[in-house]
Backbone as CSV, one residue per row, in Angstrom:
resi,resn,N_x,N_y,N_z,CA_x,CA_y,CA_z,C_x,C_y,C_z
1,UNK,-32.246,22.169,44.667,-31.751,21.829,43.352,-31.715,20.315,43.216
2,UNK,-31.888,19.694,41.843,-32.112,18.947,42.050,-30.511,18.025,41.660
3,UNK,-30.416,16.860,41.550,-29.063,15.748,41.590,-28.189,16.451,40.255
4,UNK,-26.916,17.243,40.798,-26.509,17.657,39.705,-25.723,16.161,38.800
5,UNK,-25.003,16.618,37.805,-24.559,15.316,36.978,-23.777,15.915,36.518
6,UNK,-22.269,15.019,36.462,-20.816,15.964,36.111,-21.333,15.721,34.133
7,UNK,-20.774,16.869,33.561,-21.240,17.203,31.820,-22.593,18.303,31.870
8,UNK,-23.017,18.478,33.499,-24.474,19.313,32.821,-24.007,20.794,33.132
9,UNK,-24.479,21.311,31.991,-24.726,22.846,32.349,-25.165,23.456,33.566
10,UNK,-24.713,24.456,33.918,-24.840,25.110,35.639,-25.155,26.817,35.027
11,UNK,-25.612,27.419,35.613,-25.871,29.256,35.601,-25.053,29.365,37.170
12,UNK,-24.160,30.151,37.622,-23.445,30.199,38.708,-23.979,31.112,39.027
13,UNK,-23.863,31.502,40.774,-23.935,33.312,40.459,-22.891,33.438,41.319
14,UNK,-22.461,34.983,41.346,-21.332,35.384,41.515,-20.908,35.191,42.461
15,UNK,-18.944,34.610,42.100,-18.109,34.323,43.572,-17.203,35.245,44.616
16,UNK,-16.389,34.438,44.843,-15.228,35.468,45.389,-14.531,36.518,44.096
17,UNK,-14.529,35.795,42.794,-14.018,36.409,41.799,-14.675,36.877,40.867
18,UNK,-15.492,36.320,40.265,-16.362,36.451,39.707,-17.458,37.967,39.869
19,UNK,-17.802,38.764,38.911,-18.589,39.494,39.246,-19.970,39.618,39.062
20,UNK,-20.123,38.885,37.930,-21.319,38.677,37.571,-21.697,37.063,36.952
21,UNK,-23.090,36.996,37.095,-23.520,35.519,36.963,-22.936,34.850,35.942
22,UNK,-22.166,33.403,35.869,-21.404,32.605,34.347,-22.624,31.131,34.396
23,UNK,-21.928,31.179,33.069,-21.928,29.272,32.947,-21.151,28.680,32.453
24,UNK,-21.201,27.224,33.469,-20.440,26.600,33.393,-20.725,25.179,33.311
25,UNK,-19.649,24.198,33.157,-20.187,22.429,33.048,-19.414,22.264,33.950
26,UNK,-19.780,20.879,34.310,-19.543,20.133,36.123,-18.435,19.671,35.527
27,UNK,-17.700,19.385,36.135,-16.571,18.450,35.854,-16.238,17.748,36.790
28,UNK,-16.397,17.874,38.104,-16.541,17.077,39.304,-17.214,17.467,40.686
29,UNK,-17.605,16.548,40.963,-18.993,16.835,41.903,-18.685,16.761,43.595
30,UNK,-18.223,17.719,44.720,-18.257,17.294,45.639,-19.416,17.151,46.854
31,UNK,-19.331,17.475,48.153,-20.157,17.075,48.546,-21.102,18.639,48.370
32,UNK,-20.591,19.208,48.961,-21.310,21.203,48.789,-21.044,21.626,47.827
33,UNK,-19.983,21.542,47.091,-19.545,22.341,45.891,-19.110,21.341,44.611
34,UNK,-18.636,22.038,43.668,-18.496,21.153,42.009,-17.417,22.420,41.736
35,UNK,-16.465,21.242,41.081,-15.721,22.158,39.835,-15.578,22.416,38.954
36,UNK,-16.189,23.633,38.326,-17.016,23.856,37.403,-15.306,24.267,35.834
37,UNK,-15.754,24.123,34.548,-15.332,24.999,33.569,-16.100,26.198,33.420
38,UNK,-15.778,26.737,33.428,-16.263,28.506,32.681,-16.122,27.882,31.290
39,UNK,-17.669,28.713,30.790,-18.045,28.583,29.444,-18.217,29.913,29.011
40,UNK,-19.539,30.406,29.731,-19.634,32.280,29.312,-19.433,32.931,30.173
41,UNK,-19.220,33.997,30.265,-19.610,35.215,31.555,-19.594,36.491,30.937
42,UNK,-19.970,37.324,31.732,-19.844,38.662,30.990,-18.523,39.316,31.018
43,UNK,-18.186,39.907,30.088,-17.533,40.864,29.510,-16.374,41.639,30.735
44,UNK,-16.887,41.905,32.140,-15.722,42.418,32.931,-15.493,41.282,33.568
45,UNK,-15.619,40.140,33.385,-15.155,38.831,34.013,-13.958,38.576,33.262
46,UNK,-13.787,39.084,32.016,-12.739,38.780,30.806,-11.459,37.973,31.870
47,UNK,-10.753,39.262,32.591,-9.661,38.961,33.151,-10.064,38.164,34.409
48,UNK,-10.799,37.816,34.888,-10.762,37.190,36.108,-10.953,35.699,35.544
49,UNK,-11.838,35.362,34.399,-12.024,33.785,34.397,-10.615,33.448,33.652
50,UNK,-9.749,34.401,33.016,-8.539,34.266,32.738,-7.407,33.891,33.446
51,UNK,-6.806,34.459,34.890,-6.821,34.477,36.175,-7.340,33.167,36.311
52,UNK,-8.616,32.585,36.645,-8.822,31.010,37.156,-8.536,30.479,35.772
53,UNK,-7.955,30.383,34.648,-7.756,29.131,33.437,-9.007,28.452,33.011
54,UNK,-10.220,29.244,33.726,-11.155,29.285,33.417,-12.448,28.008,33.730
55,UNK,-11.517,27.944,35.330,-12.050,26.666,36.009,-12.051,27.330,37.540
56,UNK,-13.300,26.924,38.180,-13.283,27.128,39.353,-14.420,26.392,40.693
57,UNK,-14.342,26.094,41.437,-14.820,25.200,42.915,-16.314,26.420,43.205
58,UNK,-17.357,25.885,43.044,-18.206,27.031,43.575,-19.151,26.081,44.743
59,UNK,-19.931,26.454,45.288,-21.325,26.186,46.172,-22.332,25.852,45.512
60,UNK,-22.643,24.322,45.982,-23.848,23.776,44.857,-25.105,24.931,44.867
61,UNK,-24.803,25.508,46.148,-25.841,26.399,46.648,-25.945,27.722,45.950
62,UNK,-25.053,27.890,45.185,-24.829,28.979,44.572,-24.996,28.626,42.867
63,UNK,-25.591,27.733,42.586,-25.467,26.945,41.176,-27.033,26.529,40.874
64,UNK,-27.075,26.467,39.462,-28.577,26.020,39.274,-28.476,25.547,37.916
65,UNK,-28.915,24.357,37.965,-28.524,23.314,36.558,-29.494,24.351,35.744
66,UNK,-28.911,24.580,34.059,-29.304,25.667,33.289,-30.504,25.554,32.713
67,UNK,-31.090,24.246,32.453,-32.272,23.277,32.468,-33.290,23.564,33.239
68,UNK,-32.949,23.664,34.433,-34.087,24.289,35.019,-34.564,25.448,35.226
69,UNK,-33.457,26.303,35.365,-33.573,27.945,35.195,-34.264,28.122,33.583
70,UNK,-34.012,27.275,32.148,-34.920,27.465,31.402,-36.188,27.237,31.429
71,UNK,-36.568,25.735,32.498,-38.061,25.325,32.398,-38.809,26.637,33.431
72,UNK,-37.788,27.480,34.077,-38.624,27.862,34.966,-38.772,29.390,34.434
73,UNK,-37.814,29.898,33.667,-38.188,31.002,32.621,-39.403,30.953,31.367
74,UNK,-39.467,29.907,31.120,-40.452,29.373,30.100,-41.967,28.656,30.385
75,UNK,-41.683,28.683,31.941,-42.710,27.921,32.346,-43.046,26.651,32.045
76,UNK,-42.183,26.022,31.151,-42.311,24.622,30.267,-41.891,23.392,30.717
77,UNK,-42.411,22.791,32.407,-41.318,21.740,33.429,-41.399,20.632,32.174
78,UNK,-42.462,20.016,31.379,-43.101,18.847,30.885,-42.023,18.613,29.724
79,UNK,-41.368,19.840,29.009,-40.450,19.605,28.332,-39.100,18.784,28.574
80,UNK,-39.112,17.642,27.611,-37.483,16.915,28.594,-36.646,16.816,27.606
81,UNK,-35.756,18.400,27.712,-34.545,18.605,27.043,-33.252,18.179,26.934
82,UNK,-33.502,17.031,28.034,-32.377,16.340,28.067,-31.960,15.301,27.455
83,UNK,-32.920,14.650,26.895,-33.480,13.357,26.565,-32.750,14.010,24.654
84,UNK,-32.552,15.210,24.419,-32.668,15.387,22.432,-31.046,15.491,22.942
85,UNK,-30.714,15.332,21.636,-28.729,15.457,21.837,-28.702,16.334,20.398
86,UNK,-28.032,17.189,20.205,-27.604,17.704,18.862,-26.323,16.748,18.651
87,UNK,-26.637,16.607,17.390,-24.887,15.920,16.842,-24.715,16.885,15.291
């Protein structure tokens, strides 16, 4: 993976609590892991990302900036989505 950056979108996959794959934004970066906000998850996560306040410490190793999981669903690396900002 490549240099995460605290504000970027993450796809997690599932933790100790967690049951199924979320996303989330960095909020601080350690050396193996980041502490992420919960943004989405599915539906039987309801009560568990409730339970964490909807913040939690995962494994960079277990994380994949959401950016790339799109270029690599789309096949589209040349696209640089990072670079447009909606306001």
């Amino acid at each position: 993976m490549s240099e995460l950056k605290v504000g970027e979108l993450v796809i997690c996959q599932p933790n100790g609590v967690m049951e199924k794959e979320f996303t989330g934004r960095v909020q601080k970066i350690y050396e193996n892991s980041a502490f992420v906000t919960i943004l989405e998850y599915d539906n039987c996560d309801d009560e568990h990302a409730y339970d964490l306040v909807y913040r939690t410490v995962i494994a960079k190793k277990k994380m994949q900036r959401a950016i790339d999981k799109f270029r690599q669903a789309h096949r589209c690396p040349e696209i640089d989505i990072e670079a447009r900002v909606i306001s």
